[in-house]
N, CA, C and O of each residue as an XYZ file, in Angstrom:
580
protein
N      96.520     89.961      9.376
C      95.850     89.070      8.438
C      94.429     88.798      8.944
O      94.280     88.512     10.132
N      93.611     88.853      8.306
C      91.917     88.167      8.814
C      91.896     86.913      8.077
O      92.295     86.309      7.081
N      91.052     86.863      9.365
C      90.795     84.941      9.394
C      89.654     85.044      9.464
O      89.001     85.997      9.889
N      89.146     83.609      8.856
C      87.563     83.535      8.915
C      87.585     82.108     10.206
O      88.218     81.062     10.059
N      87.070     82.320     10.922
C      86.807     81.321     12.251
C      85.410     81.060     12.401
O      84.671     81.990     12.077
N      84.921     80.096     12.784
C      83.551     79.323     13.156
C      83.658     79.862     14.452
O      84.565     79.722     15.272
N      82.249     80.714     14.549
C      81.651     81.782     15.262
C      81.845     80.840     17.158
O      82.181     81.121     18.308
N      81.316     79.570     16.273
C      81.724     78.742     18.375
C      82.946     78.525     18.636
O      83.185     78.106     19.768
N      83.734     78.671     17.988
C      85.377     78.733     18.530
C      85.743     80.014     18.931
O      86.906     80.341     19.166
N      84.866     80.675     19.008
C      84.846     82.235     19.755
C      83.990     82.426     20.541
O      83.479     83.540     20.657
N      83.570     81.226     21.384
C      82.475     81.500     21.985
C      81.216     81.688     21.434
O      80.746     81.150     22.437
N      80.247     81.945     20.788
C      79.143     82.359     20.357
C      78.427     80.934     20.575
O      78.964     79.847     20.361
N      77.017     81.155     21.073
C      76.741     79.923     21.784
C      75.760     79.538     20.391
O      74.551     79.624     20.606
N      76.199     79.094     18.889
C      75.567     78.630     17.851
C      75.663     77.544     17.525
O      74.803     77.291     16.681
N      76.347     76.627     17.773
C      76.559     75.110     17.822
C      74.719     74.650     17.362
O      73.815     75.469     17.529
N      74.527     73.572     16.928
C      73.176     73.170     16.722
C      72.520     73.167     17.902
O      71.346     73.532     17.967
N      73.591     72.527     19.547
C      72.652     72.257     20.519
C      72.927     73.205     21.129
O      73.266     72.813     22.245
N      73.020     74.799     21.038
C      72.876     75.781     21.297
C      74.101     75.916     22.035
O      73.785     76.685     22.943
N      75.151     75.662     22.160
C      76.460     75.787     22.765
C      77.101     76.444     21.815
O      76.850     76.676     20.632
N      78.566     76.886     23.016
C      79.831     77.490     22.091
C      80.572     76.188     22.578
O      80.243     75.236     23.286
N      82.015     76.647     21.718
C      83.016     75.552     21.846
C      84.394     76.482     21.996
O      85.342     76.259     21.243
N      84.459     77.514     22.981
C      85.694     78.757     22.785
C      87.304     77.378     22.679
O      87.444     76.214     23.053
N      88.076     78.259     22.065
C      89.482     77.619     21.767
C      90.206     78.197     22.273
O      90.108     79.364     21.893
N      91.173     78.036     23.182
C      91.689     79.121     23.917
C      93.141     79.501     22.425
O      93.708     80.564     22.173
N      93.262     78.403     21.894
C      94.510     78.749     21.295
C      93.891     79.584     20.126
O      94.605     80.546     19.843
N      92.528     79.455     19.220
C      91.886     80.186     18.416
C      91.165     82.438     19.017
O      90.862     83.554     18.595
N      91.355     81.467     20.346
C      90.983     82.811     20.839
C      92.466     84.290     20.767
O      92.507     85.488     20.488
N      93.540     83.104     21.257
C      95.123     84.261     21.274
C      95.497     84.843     20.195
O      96.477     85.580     20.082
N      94.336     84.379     18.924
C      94.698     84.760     17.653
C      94.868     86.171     17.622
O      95.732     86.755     16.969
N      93.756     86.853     18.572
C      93.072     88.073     18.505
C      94.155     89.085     18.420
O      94.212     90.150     17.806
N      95.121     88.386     19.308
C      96.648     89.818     19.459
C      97.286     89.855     18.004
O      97.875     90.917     17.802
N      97.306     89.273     17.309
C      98.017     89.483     16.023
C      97.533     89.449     14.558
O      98.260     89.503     13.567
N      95.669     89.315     14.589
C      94.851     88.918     13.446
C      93.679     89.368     13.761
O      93.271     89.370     14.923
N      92.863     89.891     12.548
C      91.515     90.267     13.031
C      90.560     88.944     12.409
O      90.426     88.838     11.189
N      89.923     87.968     13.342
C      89.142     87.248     13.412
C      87.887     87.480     12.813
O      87.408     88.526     13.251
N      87.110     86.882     11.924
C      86.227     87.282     11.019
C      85.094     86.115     11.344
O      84.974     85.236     10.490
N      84.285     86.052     12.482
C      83.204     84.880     12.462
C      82.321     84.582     12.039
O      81.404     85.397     11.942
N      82.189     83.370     11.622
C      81.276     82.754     10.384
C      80.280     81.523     11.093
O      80.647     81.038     12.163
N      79.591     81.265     10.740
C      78.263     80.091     10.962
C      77.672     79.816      9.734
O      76.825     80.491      9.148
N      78.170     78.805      9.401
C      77.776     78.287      7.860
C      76.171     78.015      8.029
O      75.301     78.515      7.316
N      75.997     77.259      8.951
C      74.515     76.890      9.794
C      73.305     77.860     10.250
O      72.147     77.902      9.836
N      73.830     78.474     11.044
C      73.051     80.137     11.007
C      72.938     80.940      9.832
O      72.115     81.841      9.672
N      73.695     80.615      9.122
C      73.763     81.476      7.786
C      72.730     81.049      6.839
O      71.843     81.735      6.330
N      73.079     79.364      6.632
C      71.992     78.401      5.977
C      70.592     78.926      6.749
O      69.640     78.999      5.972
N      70.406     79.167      7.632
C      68.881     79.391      7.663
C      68.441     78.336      9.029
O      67.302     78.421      9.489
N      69.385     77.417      9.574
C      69.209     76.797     10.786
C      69.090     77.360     12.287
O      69.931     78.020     12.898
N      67.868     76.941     12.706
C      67.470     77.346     14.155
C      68.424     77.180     15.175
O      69.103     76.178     14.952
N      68.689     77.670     16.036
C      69.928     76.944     17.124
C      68.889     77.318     18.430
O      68.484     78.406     18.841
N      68.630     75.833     18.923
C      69.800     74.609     18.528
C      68.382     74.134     18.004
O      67.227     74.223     18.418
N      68.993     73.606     16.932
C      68.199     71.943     16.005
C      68.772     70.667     16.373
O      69.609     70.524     17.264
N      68.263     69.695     15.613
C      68.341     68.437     15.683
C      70.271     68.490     15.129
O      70.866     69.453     14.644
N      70.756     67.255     15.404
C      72.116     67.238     15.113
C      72.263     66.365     13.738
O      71.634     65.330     13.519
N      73.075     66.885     12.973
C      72.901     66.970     11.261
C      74.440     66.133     11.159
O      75.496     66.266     11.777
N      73.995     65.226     10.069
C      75.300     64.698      9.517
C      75.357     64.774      7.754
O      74.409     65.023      7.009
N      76.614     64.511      7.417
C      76.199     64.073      5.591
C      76.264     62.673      5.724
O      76.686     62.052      6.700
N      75.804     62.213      4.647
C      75.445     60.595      4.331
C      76.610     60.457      3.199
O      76.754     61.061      2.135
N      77.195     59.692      3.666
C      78.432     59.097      3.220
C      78.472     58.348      2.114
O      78.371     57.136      2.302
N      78.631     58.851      0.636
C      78.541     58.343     -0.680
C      77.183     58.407     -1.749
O      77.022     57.831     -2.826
N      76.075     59.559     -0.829
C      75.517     59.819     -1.412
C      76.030     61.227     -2.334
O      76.827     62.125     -2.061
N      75.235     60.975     -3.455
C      75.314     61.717     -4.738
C      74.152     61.898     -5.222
O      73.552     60.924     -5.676
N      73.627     63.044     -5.237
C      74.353     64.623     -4.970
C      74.208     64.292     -3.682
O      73.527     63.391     -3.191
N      75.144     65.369     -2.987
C      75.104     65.718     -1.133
C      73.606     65.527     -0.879
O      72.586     65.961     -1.413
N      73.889     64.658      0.209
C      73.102     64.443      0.869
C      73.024     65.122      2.505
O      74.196     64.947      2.838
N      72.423     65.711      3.577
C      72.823     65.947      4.381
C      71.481     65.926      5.240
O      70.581     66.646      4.807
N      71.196     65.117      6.526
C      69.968     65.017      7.081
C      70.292     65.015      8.674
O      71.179     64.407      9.273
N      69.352     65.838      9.136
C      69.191     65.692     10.771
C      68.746     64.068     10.944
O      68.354     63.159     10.212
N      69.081     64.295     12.487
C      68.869     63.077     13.743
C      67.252     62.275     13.714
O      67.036     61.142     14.142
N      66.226     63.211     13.087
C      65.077     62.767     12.432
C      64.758     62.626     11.180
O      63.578     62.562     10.835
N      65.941     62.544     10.174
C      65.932     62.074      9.324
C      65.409     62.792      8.429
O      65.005     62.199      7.429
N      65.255     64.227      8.496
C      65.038     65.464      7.599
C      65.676     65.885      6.549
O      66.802     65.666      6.996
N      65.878     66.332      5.465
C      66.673     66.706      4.691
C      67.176     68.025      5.098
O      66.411     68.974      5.273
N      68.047     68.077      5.204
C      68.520     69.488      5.518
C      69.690     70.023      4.457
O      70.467     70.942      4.717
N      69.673     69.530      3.643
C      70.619     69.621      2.380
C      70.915     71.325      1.434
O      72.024     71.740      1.096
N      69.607     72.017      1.200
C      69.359     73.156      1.001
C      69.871     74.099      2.163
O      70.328     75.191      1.826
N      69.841     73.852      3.157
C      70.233     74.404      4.294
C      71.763     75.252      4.188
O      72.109     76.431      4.117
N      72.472     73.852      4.223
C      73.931     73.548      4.541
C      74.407     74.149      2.966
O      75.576     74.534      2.987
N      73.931     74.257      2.014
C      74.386     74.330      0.466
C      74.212     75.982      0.682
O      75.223     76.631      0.415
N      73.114     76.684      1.108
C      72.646     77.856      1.105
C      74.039     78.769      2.188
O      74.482     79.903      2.010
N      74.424     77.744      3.279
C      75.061     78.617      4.561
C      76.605     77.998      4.158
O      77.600     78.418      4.749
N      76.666     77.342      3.485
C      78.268     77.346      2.505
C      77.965     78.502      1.583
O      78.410     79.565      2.015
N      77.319     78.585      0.411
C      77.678     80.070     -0.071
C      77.828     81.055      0.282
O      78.704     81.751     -0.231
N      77.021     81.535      1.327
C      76.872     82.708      2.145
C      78.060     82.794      2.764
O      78.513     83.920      2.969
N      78.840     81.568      3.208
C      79.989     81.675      4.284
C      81.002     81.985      2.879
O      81.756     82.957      2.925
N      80.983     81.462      2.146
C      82.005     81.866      1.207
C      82.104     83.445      1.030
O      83.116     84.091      1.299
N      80.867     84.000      0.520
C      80.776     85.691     -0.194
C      81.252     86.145      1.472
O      82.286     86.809      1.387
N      80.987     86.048      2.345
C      81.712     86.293      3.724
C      83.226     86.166      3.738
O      83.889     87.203      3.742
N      83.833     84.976      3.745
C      85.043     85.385      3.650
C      85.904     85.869      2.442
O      87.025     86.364      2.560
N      85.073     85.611      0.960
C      86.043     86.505      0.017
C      85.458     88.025      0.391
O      86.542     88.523      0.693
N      84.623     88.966      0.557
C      84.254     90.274      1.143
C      85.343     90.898      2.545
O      85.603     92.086      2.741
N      85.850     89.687      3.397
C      86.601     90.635      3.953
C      88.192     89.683      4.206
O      88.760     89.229      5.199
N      88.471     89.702      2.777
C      90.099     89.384      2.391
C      90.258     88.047      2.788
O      91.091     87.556      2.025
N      89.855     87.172      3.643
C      90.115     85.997      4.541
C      90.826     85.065      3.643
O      90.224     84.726      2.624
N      92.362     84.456      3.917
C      92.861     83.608      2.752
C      92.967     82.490      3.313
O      93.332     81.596      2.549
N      92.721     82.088      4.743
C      92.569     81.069      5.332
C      91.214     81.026      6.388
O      90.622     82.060      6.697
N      90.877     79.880      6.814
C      89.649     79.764      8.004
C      89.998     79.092      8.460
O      90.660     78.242      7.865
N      89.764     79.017      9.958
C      89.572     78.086     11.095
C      88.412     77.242     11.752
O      87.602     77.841     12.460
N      88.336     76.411     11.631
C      86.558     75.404     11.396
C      86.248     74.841     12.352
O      87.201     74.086     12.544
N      85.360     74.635     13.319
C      85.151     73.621     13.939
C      85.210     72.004     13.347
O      84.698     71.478     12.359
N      85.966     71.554     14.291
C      86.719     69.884     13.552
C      85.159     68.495     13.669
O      84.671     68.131     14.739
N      84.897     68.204     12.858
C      83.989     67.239     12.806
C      82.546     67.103     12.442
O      81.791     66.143     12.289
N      82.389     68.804     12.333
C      81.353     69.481     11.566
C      80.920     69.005     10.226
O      81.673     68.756      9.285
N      79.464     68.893     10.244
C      79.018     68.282      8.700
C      79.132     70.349      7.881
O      78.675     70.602      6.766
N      79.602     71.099      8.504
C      79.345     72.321      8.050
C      81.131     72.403      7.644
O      81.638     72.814      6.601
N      81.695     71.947      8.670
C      83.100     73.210      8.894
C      84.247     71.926      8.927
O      85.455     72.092      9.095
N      83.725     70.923      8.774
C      85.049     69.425      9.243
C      85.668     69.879      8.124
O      85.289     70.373      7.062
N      87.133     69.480      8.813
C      88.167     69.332      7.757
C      89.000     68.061      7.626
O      90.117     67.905      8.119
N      88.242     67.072      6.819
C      89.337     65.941      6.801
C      88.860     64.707      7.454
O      89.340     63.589      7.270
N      87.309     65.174      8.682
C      86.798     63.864      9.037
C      85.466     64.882      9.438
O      85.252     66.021      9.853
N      84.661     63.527      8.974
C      83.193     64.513      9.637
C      82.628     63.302     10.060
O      83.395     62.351      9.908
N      81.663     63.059     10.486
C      80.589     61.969     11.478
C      79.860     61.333      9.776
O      79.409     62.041      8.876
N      79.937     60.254      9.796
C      79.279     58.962      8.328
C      78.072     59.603      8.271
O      78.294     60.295      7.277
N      76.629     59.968      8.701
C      75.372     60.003      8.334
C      74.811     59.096      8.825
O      73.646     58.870      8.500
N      75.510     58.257      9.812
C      74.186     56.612     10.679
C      74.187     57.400     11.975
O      73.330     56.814     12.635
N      74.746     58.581     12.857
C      74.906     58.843     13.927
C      75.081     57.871     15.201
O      74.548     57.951     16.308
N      76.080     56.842     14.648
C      76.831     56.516     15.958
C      78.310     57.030     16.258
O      79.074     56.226     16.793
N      78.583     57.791     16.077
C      79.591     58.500     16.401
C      80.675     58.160     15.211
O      81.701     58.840     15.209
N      80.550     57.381     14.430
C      81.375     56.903     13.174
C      82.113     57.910     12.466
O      81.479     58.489     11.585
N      83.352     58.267     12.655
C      83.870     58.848     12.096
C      84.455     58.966     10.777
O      85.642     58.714     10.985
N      84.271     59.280      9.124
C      84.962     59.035      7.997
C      85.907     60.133      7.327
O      85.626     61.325      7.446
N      86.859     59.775      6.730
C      87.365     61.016      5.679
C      86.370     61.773      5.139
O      85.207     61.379      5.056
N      86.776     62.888      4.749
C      86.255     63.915      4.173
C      86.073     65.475      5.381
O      86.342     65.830      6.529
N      85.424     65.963      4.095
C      84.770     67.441      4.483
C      83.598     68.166      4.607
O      82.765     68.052      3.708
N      83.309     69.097      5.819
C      81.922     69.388      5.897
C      81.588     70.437      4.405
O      82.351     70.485      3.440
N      80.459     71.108      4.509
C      79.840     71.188      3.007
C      80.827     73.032      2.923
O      81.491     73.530      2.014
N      80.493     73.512      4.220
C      81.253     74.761      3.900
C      82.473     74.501      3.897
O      83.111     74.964      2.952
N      83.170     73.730      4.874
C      84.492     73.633      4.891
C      85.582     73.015      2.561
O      86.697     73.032      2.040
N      84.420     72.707      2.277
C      85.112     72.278      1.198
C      84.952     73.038      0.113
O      85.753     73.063     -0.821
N      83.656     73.856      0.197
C      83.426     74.763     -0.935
C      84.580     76.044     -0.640
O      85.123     76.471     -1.659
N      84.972     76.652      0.614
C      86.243     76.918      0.774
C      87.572     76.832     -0.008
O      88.374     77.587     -0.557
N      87.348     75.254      0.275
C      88.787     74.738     -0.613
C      88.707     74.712     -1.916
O      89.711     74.697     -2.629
N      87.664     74.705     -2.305
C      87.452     74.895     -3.511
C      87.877     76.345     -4.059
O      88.306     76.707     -5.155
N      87.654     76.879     -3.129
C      87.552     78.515     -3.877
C      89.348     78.953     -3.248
O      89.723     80.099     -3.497
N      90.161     78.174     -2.611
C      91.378     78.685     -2.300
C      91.821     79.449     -1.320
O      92.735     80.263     -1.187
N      90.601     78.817     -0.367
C      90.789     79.204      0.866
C      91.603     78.347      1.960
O      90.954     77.302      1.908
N      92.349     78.179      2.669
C      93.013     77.044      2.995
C      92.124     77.247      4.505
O      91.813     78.209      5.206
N      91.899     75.602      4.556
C      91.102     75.817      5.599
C      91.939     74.857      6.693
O      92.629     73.916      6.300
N      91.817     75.160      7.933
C      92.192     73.985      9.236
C      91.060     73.890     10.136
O      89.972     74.452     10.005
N      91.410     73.176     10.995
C      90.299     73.033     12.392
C      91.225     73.272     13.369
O      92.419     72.998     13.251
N      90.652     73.838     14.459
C      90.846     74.643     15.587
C      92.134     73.742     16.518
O      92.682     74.348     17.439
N      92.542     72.326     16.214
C      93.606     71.514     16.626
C      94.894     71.534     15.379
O      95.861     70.780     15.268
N      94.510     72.598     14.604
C      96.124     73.133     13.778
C      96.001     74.600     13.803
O      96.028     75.161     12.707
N      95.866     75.338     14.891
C      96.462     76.837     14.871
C      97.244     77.073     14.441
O      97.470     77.834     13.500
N      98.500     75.812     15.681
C     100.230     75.869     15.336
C     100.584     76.221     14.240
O     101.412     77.122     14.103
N     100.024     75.575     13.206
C     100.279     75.639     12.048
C     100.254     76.863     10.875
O     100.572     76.741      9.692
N      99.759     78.122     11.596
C      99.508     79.246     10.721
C     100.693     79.873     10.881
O     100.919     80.927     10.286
């Protein structure tokens, strides 16, 4: 089966502050699945490493701004589509996300005040995903595939 995985849960040092985040349990995938890595962020057109990006919580339309208070909204909208035509192009019926990501969260991402505030919801790729019927998790539900 191919999976679509966030390129820093495989190591790839793309994180905004130029880090990876390897998973050892995302990594054992490799013996039984071909891993398909994605960067919604790199894709969007973001430098690594940039400023650290959140969405703003109840704004309408998406809102999504770096740590200086930039809009980075076009960005994140541009590197969700791209991540999408990526995983429908090579079969992917599920992804694996980095957890807390304004790109890839599934289920909680950081509010938009950057104190570490954690709220429900989903990052911008992680939901256009779900939208399209991709079932998505974060890298703390492997078990679960």
């Amino acid at each position: 089966m191919n999976i679509a995985v966030s390129a820093c849960l495989l190591g790839e040092p793309c994180r905004y502050d130029g880090a990876s985040k390897p998973h050892e349990g995302v990594l054992a995938l490799r013996s039984h699945h071909t891993l398909v890595p994605i960067c919604p962020e790199v894709a969007g057109g973001l430098p690594i490493p940039h400023p650290p990006c959140e969405i703003v919580v109840g704004s309408e339309p998406l809102h999504v701004v770096d740590a200086n208070g930039i809009d980075r909204t076009a960005a994140f909208l541009e590197g969700a589509r791209k991540t999408l035509e990526t995983v429908q192009a090579t079969n992917c019926r599920t992804a694996i996300l980095k957890a807390k990501s304004p790109s890839c969260g599934t289920g909680r991402v950081y509010d938009g005040t950057f104190t570490g505030t954690l709220v429900d919801g989903f990052g911008v790729a992680a939901r256009l995903l779900q939208e399209n019927g991709i079932r998505v998790l974060d890298e703390n539900q492997v078990d679960s595939l």
